[in-house]
C-alpha positions in Angstrom: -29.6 -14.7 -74.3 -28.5 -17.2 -71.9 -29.6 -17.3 -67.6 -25.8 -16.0 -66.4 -26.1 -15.9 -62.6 -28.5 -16.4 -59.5 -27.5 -13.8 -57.0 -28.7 -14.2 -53.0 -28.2 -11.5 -50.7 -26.7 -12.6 -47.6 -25.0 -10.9 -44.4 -22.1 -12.6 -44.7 -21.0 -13.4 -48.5 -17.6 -15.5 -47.5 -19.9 -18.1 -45.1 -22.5 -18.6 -47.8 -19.5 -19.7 -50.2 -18.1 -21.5 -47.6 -21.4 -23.4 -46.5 -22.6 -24.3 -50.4 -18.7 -25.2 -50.8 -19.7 -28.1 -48.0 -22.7 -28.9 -48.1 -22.6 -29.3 -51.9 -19.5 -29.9 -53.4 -19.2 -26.6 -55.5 -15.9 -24.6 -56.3 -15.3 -20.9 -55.2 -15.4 -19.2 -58.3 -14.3 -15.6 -56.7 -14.6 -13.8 -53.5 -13.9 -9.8 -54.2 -11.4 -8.5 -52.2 -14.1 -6.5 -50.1 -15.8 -9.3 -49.1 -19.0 -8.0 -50.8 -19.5 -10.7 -53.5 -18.4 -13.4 -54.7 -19.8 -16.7 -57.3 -19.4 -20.3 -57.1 -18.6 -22.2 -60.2 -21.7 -24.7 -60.7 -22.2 -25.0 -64.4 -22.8 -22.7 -67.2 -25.3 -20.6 -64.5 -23.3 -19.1 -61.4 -24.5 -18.9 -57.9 -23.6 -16.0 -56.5 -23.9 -14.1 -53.6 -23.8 -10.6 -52.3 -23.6 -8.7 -49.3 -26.8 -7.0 -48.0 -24.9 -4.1 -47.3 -23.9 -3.5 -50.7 -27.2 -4.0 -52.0 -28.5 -1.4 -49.3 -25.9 1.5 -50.4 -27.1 0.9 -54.0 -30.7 1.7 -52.5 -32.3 -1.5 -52.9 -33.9 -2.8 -49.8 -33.6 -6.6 -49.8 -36.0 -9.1 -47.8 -35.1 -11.8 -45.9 -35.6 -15.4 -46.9 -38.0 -17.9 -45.6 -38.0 -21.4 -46.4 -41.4 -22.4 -45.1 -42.6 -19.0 -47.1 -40.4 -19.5 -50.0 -41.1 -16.9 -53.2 -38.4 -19.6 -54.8 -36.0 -22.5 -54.4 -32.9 -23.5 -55.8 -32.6 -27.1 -56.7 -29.5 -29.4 -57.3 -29.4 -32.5 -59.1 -27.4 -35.4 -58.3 -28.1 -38.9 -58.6 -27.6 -39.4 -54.9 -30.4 -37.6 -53.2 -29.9 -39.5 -49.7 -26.1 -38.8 -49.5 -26.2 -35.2 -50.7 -28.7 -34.6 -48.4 -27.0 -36.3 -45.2 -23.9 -33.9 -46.6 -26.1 -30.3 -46.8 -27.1 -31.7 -43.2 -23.4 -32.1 -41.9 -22.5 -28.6 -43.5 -25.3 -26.9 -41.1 -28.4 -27.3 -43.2 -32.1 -27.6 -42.1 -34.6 -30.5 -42.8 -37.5 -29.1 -44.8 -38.3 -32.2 -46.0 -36.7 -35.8 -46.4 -36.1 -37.9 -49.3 -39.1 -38.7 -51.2 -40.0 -40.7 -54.1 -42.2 -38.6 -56.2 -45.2 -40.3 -59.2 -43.5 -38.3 -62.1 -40.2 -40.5 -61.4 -38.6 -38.3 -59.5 -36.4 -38.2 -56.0 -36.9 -35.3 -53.9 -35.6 -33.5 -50.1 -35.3 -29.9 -49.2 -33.6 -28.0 -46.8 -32.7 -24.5 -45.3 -29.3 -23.2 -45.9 -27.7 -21.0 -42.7 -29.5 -17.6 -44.6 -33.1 -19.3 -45.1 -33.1 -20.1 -48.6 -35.0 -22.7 -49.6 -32.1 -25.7 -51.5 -34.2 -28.8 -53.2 -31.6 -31.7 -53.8 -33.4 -33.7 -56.4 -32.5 -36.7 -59.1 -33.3 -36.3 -62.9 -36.6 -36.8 -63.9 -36.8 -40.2 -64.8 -39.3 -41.3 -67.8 
C-alpha cells in the first residue's frame, strides 16, 4: 500500500491549482472538465483538490480550514526555505510564521494558502 493522494476541499478547485502552481513551483497534473477536481504533480503522492460542491452532493459535509486552528499541515521541502517562502508570499500567501532555525537541524516558515490551509516550507532534516 502506498499514500496515493492528499485531497483539500476548496470553493474554487482551478484557483487552488493555480495558486500552488505559483507559489510553489508544481505542475498541473489534471483539471476535470467540470471544474470539480483536479491534482497537481508533486512526486509519487498527488495534491489534489476538490470542489466543495461535489463533496456536498456526495453527502459529505466538509469544514473549513483554519491555519491558526490547524487539524493538519502540508509541508514542502526545498533547500531554500527563505526564497520559497518570499515566492508562496508573492503568489497571495499568509505569514504564519517566518523562517526559523530549529535545534533538531532543521529550517522552518509557515503560511496560509488563499483557502486557509495551513503550508510549512521546510529544509531536510539535517543530522
Amino acid at each position: 500500500m502506498k499514500l496515493r493522494y492528499i485531497i483539500l476541499y476548496v470553493d474554487d478547485v482551478a484557483a487552488a491549482l493555480s495558486f500552488y502552481e505559483r507559489a510553489f513551483g508544481f505542475q498541473r497534473s489534471m483539471l476535470h472538465e467540470s471544474g470539480d477536481y483536479g491534482e497537481l504533480a508533486t512526486g509519487e503522492t498527488k495534491l489534489a483538490f476538490s470542489s466543495i460542491g461535489l463533496m456536498r452532493s456526495f453527502g459529505k459535509s466538509p469544514g473549513l480550514a483554519a491555519a491558526q486552528a490547524p487539524v493538519f499541515e502540508i509541508a514542502f521541502e526545498t533547500d531554500d526555505v527563505a526564497g520559497c517562502l518570499k515566492r508562496a508570499l508573492d503568489a497571495g500567501a499568509t505569514l504564519v510564521q517566518d523562517v526559523q532555525d530549529m535545534p533538531w537541524g532543521q529550517t522552518i516558515s509557515y503560511v496560509r494558502d488563499p483557502n486557509g490551509f495551513l503550508v510549512e516550507v521546510c529544509s531536510p532534516v539535517r543530522a
